[in-house]
Structure formats: structure tokens, C-alpha cells
N, C-alpha and C positions, 0 to 999 in steps of 0.2 A: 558644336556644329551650327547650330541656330546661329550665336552671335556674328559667328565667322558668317554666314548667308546672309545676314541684313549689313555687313559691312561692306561686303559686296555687291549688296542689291544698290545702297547707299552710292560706291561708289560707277557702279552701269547706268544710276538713274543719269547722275551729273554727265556723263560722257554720251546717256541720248539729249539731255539737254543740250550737249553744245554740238550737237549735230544738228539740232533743229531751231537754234535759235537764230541764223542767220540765213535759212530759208522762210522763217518767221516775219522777219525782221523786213527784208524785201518784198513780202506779199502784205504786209500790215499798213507799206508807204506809200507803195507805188501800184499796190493791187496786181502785181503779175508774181504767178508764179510760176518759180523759175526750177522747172525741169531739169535744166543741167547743172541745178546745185549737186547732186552725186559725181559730177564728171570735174566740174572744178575742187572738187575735195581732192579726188587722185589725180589730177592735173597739175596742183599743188605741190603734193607728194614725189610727184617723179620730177620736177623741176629743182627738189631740195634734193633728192638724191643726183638726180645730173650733175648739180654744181658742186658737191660735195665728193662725189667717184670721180666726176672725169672731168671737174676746173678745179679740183683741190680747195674748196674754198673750207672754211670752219664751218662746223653744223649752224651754227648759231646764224650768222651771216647770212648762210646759204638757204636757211628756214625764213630770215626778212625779207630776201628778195625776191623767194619764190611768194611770200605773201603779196607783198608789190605789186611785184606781176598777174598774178591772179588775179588780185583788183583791178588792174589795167585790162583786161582781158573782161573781167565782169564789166566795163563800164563801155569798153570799145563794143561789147554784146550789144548792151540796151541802146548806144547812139546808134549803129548801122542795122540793125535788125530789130529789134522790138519796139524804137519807136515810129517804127512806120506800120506798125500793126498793132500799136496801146489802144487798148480799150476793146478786143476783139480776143475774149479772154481765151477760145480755144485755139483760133491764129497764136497764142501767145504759148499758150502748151503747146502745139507744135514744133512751133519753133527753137524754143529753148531746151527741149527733149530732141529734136534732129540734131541740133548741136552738140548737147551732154552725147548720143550717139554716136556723133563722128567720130568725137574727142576719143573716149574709151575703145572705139573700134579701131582709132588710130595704134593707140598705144599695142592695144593687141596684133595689130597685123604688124606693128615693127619690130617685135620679139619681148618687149614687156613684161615678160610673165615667169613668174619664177619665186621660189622663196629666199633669193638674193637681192631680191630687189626689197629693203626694208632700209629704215631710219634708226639712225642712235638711239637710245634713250639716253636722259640725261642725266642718269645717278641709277649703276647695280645695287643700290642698297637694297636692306628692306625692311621694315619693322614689324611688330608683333601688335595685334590690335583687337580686343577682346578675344583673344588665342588663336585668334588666324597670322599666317606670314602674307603680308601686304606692302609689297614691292615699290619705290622711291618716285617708278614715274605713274603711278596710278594715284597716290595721295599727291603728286602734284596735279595731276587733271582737276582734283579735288578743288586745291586749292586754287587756280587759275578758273576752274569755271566758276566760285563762288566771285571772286574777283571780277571776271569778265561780264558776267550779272548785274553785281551790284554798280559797275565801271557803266555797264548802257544804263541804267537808270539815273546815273547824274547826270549822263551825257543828252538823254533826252530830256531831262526836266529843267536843268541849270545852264544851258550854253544856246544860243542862238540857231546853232544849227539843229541842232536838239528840238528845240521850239518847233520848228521850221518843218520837220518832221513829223513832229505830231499834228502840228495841224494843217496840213496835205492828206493826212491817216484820217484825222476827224473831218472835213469840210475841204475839197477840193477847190469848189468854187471861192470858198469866202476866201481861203487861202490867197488864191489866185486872187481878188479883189483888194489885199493888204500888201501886192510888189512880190508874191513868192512865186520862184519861177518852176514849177511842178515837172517839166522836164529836166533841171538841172538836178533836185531834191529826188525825180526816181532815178536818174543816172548814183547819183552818190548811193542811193538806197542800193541799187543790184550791187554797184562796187563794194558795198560796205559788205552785203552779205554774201560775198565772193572770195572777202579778205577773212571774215568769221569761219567759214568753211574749211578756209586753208590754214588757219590757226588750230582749229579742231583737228585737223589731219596731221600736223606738225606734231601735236602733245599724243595725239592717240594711236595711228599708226605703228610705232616704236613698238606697241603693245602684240603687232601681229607683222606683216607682211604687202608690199604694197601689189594690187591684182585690177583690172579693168574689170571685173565684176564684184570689186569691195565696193564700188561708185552705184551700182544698182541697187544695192544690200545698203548704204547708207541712204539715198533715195526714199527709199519705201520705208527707213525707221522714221527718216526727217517728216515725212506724210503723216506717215503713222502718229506722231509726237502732237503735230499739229491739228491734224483731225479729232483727235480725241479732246484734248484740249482748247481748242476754236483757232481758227486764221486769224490770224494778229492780235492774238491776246497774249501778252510774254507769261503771265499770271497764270493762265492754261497753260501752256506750252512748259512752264515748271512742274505743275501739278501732275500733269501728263505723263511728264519723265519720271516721275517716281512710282506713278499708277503703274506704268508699262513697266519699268527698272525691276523693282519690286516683283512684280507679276512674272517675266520674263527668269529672275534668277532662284527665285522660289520653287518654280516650274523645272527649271535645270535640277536643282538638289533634290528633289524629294517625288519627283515623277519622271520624267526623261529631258533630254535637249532635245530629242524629236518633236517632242511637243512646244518648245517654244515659241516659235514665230505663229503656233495655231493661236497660240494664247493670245497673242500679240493681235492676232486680224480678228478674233472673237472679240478682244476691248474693241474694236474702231467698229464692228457688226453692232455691238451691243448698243455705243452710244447713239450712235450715226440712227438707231432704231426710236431710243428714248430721247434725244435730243439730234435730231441732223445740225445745227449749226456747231455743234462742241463742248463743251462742260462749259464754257468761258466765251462761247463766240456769240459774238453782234449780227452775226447777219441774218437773216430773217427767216424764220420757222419756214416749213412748206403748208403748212394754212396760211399764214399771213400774203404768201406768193399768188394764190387762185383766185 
């Protein structure tokens, strides 16, 4: 039973990792965070289900174009609405929390809700893994989020836009003083992590049922991931998921599942007490503030 629980814990940490690593990702560039990353997850979700029940399209198809979209919809956010209030960081929670609100209260009031509403998974298999039975699309999240990790670490450190990215994140100004254009670089950043969101909800949802209050419950793990870990540190933000993962399915087996989410807001009490900025995060103690 142990082994089977750290195989588990192993494969929960990775799937809060990639719940939070595209709400990460966007507060690390462009310094907003975005509130309605919970709503573009299940915005995602219902747009791969739409195309798939009622335009007959192949899962596969209908999961890249609801991703698309999603980006196009993260990117059309930040040009009409958040960049006319960058840099006014609780304007910006607002904002992007009345929106993730609508979105999900949309879907609720048009009848949404049901345990019909779910995603394929990509393979009934399952295999056998230190004597637990461990099913075909969960060692794929496995695999896909080690991949999608190691995929944004080339991609920021090797490629121009990459660059371009980190240093908006590190130095705003000098950025801007080398030709980068800081509004174009946060538009890609929300888009980007709009499209990681809905990536996340393609391989993981399958796993349960699509609901207008899965987007709040992903919300607060995506916070949770990064608080503990520090805002915009991916480095945290990994170590995080397995603190929390670990903690969270530990806490299921051998004490109750009632107690998990305590466990869960007890890690972000605890740190948030011993370190406010995060195990990993740069931003500035609250002595260094006064």
C-alpha cells in the first residue's frame, strides 16, 4: 500500500504542477495575475467537448482547436481589458476574476452541469506499478508534463522569444531600452498561459467530469502551487507540487480526504508565516517593505 501511495502522490504532484505552471508562467512575465485561469481551464474543456458531441469533430482535432481558442481568448483578455489597467495589480485581480466569473457562471446558467459532460481518455489501458493498477491516461499526464517542463525550459533559454521573456521577467525597463516590446511579450505571456491551462484540462479532465466549479477548485490549487513555491519561480512552483502532491495523497490514505485541502491551506499558512514571498520567490520579505 505505501508503494502504491507514493506512486500516486508522484503522479497528483505532476498534474498540480501543470495546473500551475501556466498561471506561473503569466504572473512571472507580465506580473498579472490572472484570476480566470480556473475559467479558461473549463472553457477549454467545454469547447473540446462541444466540437467533439455536437460538430463531430476527432477528440484529438477538437482538443487543438479548443487549445487555439483558448489562447485567442487569453490574448483578446489582456489587449481589451488588462492592458488598460497593467500595473494596478488589484484592478487586475478584478478583472480577470469578473471574467473567469462570468465565463463559469455562464456555463452554469446554460445547463453545463452534469457527469455527461466529460472528455475521452486516450487509452483504457492500465498497468501494474510497484503493485498498484495505474491506468494509461495518468502515466500519460506523467509523461506529457515531464515533457512540457523540460519543452518551457528550452524554450526560454534557447529561442529568441524565450529570451525575450525572461528578460521583461528580470528588468522591465532595460528590456524595453534593447527594442522589446513589453505589451506584445505580456499579451503572448497570458496567451501562452491560457493555452498551458487548456492543455492541462485536455490530458486531465478525462480523469473526472467537466463542472463550472472544477475552475474554482483548480484556481485555488494553481494559487496554492505558487504561493508556496514563490510567483514566478518554475523551480518553486515544481518543488511545491510535490510538497503539496505528496502531502495531499498521504493525507487521503492514511488519515481522511476530509482532511486534505486542510493540509493543503495549512502548507501555504505555514510558509506564507516562515517565508511570505515562497520557498523560491524574489519578491521582497515584509521587513525589507517598511
Amino acid at each position: 500500500m505505501f508503494l502504491g501511495t507514493v506512486v500516486y502522490a508522484l503522479i497528483n504532484s505532476v498534474i498540480l504542477a501543470l495546473l500551475a505552471i501556466g498561471f506561473n508562467l503569466t504572473f512571472g512575465i507580465s506580473g498579472v495575475a490572472n484570476f480566470a485561469y480556473g475559467a479558461l481551464y473549463i472553457l477549454s474543456a467545454y469547447l473540446s467537448w462541444m466540437l467533439l458531441n455536437l460538430v463531430g469533430l476527432p477528440f484529438l482535432l477538437a482538443a487543438l482547436i479548443s487549445i487555439l481558442l483558448t489562447m485567442l481568448f487569453g490574448a483578446l483578455m489582456y489587449r481589451f481589458v488588462l492592458l488598460r489597467v497593467r500595473g494596478q495589480a488589484l484592478s487586475e485581480v478584478i478583472a480577470t476574476f469578473g471574467i473567469g466569473l462570468a465565463i463559469l457562471e455562464m456555463f452554469r446558467y446554460m445547463g453545463f452541469v452534469g457527469f455527461e459532460y466529460t472528455l475521452p481518455v486516450f487509452s483504457d489501458h492500465s498497468l501494474m506499478i510497484a503493485g498498484a493498477y495505474v491506468d494509461m491516461q495518468r502515466i500519460l499526464i506523467v509523461v506529457i508534463g515531464v515533457i512540457l517542463i523540460l519543452g518551457l525550459w528550452v524554450f526560454t533559454h534557447h529561442t529568441s522569444l524565450g529570451l525575450a521573456f525572461r528578460g521583461i521577467a528580470q528588468d522591465e525597463r532595460t528590456a524595453l531600452s534593447l527594442g522589446i516590446d513589453s505589451d506584445r511579450i505580456a499579451t503572448l505571456s497570458v496567451s501562452l498561459g491560457a493555452g498551458l491551462a487548456a492543455l492541462a484540462a485536455t490530458i486531465i479532465i478525462p480523469l473526472g467530469s467537466i463542472s463550472p466549479g472544477e475552475g474554482y477548485d483548480v484556481l485555488i490549487k494553481a494559487l496554492a502551487v505558487c504561493i508556496i513555491g514563490g510567483l514566478g519561480s518554475t523551480g518553486g512552483v515544481i518543488v511545491a507540487s510535490f510538497v503539496i502532491g505528496f502531502a495531499e495523497r498521504f493525507t487521503d490514505s492514511y488519515i481522511s480526504s476530509h482532511w486534505t485541502m486542510i493540509v493543503s491551506l495549512a502548507a501555504i499558512l505555514l510558509v506564507l508565516t516562515i517565508k511570505p514571498s515562497g520557498l523560491f520567490g524574489k519578491q521582497k520579505e515584509l521587513e525589507e517593505r517598511i
